[in-house]
C-alpha positions, 0 to 999 in steps of 0.5 A: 500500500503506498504511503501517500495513499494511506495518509489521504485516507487516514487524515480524510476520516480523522478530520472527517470524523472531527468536524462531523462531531461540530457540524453536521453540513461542513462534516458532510463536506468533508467525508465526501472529500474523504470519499474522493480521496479514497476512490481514487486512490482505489484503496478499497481496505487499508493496507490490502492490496486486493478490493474487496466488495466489504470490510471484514474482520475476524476479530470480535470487535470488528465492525462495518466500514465508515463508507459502505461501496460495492466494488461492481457497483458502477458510477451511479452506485459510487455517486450515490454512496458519496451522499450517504451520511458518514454516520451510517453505520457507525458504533460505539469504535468509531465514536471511541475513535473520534474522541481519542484523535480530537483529544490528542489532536486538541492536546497539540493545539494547545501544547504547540502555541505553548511551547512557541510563547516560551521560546518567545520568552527565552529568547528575549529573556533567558538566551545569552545567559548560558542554558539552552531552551530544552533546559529551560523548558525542562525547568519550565515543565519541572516547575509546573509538575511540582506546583499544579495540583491537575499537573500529573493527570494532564501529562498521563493524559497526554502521554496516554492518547500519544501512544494509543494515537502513534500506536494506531498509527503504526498498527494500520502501517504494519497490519492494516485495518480501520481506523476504529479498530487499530484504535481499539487493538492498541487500547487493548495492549496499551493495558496490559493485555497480552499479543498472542491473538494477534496473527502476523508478525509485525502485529505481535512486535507492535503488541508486545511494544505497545503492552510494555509502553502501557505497563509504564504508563499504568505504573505512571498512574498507579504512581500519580494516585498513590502519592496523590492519596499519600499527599491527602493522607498526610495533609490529614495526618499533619492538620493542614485541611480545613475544619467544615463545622459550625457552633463548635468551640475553638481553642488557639494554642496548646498549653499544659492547660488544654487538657484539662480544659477540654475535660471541663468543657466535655462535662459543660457539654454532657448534657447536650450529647457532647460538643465539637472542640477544634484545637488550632496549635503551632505544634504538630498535629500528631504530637498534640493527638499524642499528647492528649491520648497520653492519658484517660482523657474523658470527653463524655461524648464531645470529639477533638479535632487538631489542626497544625497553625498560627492562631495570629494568621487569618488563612489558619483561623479560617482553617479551623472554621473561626467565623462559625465558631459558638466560642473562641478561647484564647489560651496566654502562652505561659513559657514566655514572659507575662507581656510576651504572652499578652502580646501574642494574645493581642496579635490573635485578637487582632487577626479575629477583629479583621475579619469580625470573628466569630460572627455569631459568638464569643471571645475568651481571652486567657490574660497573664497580667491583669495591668493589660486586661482593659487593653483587650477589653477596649481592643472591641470598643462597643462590642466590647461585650463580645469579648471576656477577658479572664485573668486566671492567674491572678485567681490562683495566686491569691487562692494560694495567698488566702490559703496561707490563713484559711486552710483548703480553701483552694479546694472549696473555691475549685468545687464552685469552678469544676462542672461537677456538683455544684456551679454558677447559674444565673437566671431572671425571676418575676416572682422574687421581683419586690422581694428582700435579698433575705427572702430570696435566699430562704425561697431556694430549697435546691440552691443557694443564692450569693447574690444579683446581677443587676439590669445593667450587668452589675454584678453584687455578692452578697448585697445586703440581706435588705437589698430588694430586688429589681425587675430584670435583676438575675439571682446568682446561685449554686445549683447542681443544674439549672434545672433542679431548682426553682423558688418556693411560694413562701420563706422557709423562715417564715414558716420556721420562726427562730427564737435567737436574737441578733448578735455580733461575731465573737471574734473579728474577721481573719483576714483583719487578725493577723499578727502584730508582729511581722512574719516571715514566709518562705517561697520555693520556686519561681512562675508567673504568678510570683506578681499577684502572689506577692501583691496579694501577701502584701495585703496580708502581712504585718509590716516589716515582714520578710519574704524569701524567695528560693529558686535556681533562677538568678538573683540578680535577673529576678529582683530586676523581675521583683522591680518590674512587677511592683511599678506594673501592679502599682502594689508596694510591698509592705516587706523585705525580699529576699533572694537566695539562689541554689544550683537547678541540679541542687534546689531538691538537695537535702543539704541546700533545703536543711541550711533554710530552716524552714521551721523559722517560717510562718509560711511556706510557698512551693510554685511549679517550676514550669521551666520542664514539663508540667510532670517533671514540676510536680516531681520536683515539688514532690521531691522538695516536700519529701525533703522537708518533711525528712528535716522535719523528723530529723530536727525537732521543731518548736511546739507551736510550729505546723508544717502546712505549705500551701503547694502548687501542683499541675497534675491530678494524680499529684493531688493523690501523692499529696494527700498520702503524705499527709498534705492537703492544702494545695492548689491544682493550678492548670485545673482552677485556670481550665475550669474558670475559662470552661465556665467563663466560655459556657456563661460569660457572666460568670467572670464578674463573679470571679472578679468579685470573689478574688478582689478581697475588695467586697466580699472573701471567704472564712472559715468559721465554727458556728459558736462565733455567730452565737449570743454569748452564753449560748450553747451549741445545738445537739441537732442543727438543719442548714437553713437553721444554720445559714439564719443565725448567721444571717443575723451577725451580719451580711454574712453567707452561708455556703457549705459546711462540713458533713458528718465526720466519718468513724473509723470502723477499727478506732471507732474514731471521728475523722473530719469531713470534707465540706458539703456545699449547697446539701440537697436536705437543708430542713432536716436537722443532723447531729451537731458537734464541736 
């Protein structure tokens, strides 16, 4: 067959076949001229050289001709096979031919005016400097490859109709046949189907050639996917996809407060079949799910979701779904300095403003020094309502300080913050409207009412007992839930009339009693609390006390951090500091911790080193207690001397290995911090309750035994209900009563009462129990 001949033939029905598909008028045109070329080529079968009257094939997948033309069928008959549609006959082969040439055919069109525009470009741009063009379009192409995500299913593509097009190409050359059919056989092959059924030589060489092209290119594919999939798989597994979800919770950042906050907002949630917490962390996202699967971590139906970021970079934010989040907390980064931490906190809620995040919710933001708490406050100008701002710190240091005179105090204020038990709840009530705040606290069989929160957000503990409540005032109360606990019709003590008169307290207020002569307390360890611990003592030492402060940190570096802190505060010191320095490999040593003499102290501080790991902090706290209770056995102490340190710890099972060892006035810093943001993002209302309660400017609790709000001469009651309890109280003053301690437990061995632990708000307060010294 000649060359020449094959060629018309062939591109006649290629671009026949093409243009037919867009115009049916122009591809009848064309498939005359195809016709033409044909009969006078007088080919009748490509690649045969003897006319056949049809176009027969063996193969199952042979089919009818493009044109159908009797070879004795004389002029009229050729004339009229011209006319004939060149759609007549056709299957599904032939329309699998047209889209395989138009696509490679379209492929070309795109890639030549391509190739011309970069050379354009290198010649103008490039040439002179060395390279050729073929390194510039391999570089060209390499860039492309790399950073076009459709980059790879385009060159298998193109590389795919390349060779099923010059496969077919050279199968009509080699063996002959239809256009559709050497389409068809080279698909066949070019998939991995073997060549045997081929009969003629050349066919089984073209097979055996194109099968192995096709095995490359099918690995080529299988390539592409699997590292298409891998891509995806570790996009995932390192965080970078986006969060699709609406009213969840997001958190910015990951502290060692984390943990604990999720448990508290998990328990926040319980009631509402769980939540969704999206955590957005600079570190990896595997490291973070690590971390927190470390340890039972009990979500109660709620789901973690991590993403890898910056909490200050608007495309992260976006990723974590920032603008339909219910919440957004901001969690201070506490292993930089307090002003690093609140500028890093600012940086975040700048980012969140630009882009008025979240549209429909709120902002908790977690301050460090409460010097810039009404910065964050007028970042929002007028919607400064969108936003609370909680300094936790604060909280905890002066827990710590006020539990240097009330004992466990830190415990009682953590069963108020924690979701379990008892918490703040805050609801309007008509029918107290008019009522005195006395009255109000007696109509709560369920509850105990702490105070008011006024129509204009004011919030007020413990008013006045002759405070009368307003319309659109919210009564404050501890309540299991808000829903099992409503105001009876009448006054329990209306009912109930007591025969006490009003008296004065006994003695006067603890926090005013303090000694005459000055103190000296000892502080082992240094954090970020160190500013509000030592503002608050101030408030609380007698002049010309003495504070010492040990820790590894440099003397020099913490009296210029002692300084910053007192003109930040505005607080001065009503005592001496002093700094002792010790090695970091020696702060736990027997022999540094003997030259203290700690038994000289009043006081004694242990701070969570938070240098190392929140685990190794309380192993060292651990370590130093140890210590000092070995000194304490080996060096006999004054009679009126009390080892009872006020200690910081971060772990819960900490609390456990203080408590065998005798000690229980601690302070579970991360979980007080976790559980007053987890109840401040639940309710925002509730961070002026803390405000107020650690303020010490209005309110503060003591702890007192029930004979000091007697009328002298009174005796104890053998048997004594709670509400009966809380109304003498109620008579010495503005005074509140919360909780008590519940029945002493016997020792069933000694027969011995041990003390119990306090009972807030008890569900019976009309029953009267046993009541003893």
């Amino acid at each position: 067959m000649p060359l020449r001949s094959f060629g018309a033939g062939f591109a006649g029905a290629a671009v026949a076949t093409v243009v037919a598909l867009a115009s049916p008028a122009v591809g009848l045109e064309v498939a005359r001229t195809g016709a033409a070329v044909r009969a006078t080529s007088g080919l009748r079968r490509w690649g045969s050289a003897t006319p056949r009257t049809s176009f027969s094939h063996t193969e199952v997948w042979s089919q009818k001709p493009i044109l159908v033309s009797e070879a004795k069928g004389g002029a009229s008959d050729e004339k009229s096979s011209v006319h004939r549609s060149i759609f007549e006959g056709w299957t599904i082969h032939h329309v699998f031919g047209t889209i395989i040439f138009g696509s490679f055919a379209l492929s070309m069109c795109l890639v030549v005016p391509t190739v011309r525009e970069q050379n354009k470009f290198f010649e103008e741009n490039v040439a002179g400097s060395g390279d050729t063009f073929g390194e510039y379009m391999s570089y060209r192409f390499a860039d492309w490859f790399t950073s076009a995500l459709y980059a790879p299913s385009v060159v298998l593509l193109f590389v795919t109709l390349a060779l099923i097009v010059v496969g077919a190409v050279a199968y009509a050359l080699m063996v002959g046949g239809s256009p559709s059919h050497a389409l068809w056989r080279i698909f066949v092959w070019s998939t991995g189907s073997p060549a045997e059924g081929e009969v003629s030589g050349g066919g089984r060489f073209l097979g055996t050639i194109v099968t192995v092209c096709g095995l490359i290119i099918l690995s080529l594919l299988l390539g592409i996917v699997t590292e298409v999939f891998g891509s995806k798989m570790k996009e995932i597994k390192q965080g970078l996809t986006r969060v699709v979800e609406g009213g969840h919770v997001v958190i910015l950042g990951y502290t060692e407060c984390t943990r604990c906050l999720l448990e508290e907002l998990g328990k926040a949630k319980e009631s509402d079949n769980g939540g969704v917490f999206v955590i957005l962390a600079q570190e990896d996202k595997e490291e973070v799910e690590a971390a927190l699967s470390g340890g039972s971590l009990d979500l109660r139906g709620s789901r973690v979701i991590v993403r890898s970021g910056n909490p200050h970079v608007i495309r992260d934010l976006q990723k974590v779904a920032a603008g339909s989040a219910s919440q957004i907390v901001v969690l201070a980064d506490t292993s930089i300095p307090p002003e690093d931490a609140d500028a890093k906190s600012l940086r975040t809620l700048l980012a969140l403003q630009t882009k008025g995040w979240p549209k429909n919710g709120r902002i908790v933001v977690q301050c460090v020094s409460e010097a810039n708490k009404e910065l964050f406050k007028d970042l929002y100008g007028e919607g400064s309502h969108k936003i609370e701002v909680v300094v936790v710190g604060n909280i905890v240091a002066k827990l710590m300080a006020a539990s240097l005179r009330q004992h466990g105090l830190a415990g009682v204020f953590g069963m108020m913050l924690g979701f379990d038990g008892d918490e703040f709840y805050i609801e309007e009530w008509p029918q107290l409207v008019g009522c005195t705040f006395r009255e109000a606290v007696f109509r709560f069989p369920d509850a105990v009412a702490l105070g008011v929160l006024t129509a204009d957000g004011e919030c007020r503990l413990n008013p006045g007992w002759e405070y009368v409540i307003q319309e659109h005032d919210q009564v404050i109360v501890l309540a299991e839930d808000n829903d099992t606990y409503a105001p009876s019709d009448e006054a329990w003590y209306s009912t109930h009339p007591q025969p006490w008169q009003p008296c004065t307290l006994r003695q006067v207020s603890l926090e005013s009693q303090g000694p005459a002569k000055p103190e000296k307390v000892l502080i082992i360890g240094w954090n970020t609390k160190m500013g509000a611990l030592l503002s608050s003592l101030s408030g609380m030492l007698p002049k010309g006390s003495t504070v010492d402060i040990y820790s590894p940190r440099p003397a020099a570096e913490r009296k210029e951090d002692v300084e910053a802190l007192q003109q930040q505060s505005g607080v001065t010191y009503t005592f001496e500091i002093k700094q002792m320095e010790v090695d970091a490999s020696k702060v736990s040593s027997y022999l540094e911790l003997s030259q203290l003499n700690h038994q000289q102290y009043r006081g004694i501080f242990i701070l969570a080193e938070f240098d190392s790991e929140r685990g190794a902090a309380d192993e060292r706290t651990m370590m130093c207690l140890a210590q000092l209770q070995r000194i304490n056995r080996h060096k006999k102490a004054p009679a009126e001397y009390h080892f009872d340190p006020v200690v910081e710890m971060c772990e819960d099972s900490t609390a456990e290995h203080l408590k065998m060892v005798g000690l229980t006035n601690f302070v579970h810093s991360n979980s007080l911090v976790s559980q007053a943001l987890a109840a401040v993002t639940e309710n925002p209302s509730v961070n002026s309750i803390y405000a107020d309660l650690m303020s010490g400017l209005t309110n503060h609790f003591e702890f007192r035994r029930y004979e000091d709000f007697l009328p002298e001469g009174q005796q104890l009651p053998s048997e004594l209900s709670f509400w009966e309890a809380a109304y003498q109280v109620s008579q010495c003053g503005d005074i509140s009563l919360i909780a008590w301690t519940a029945p002493p437990e016997v020792d069933a061995e000694s027969g011995e009462g041990k003390a119990g632990i306090f009972d807030m708000n008890p569900k019976d307060k009309v029953t009267p129990r046993p009541w003893t010294v």
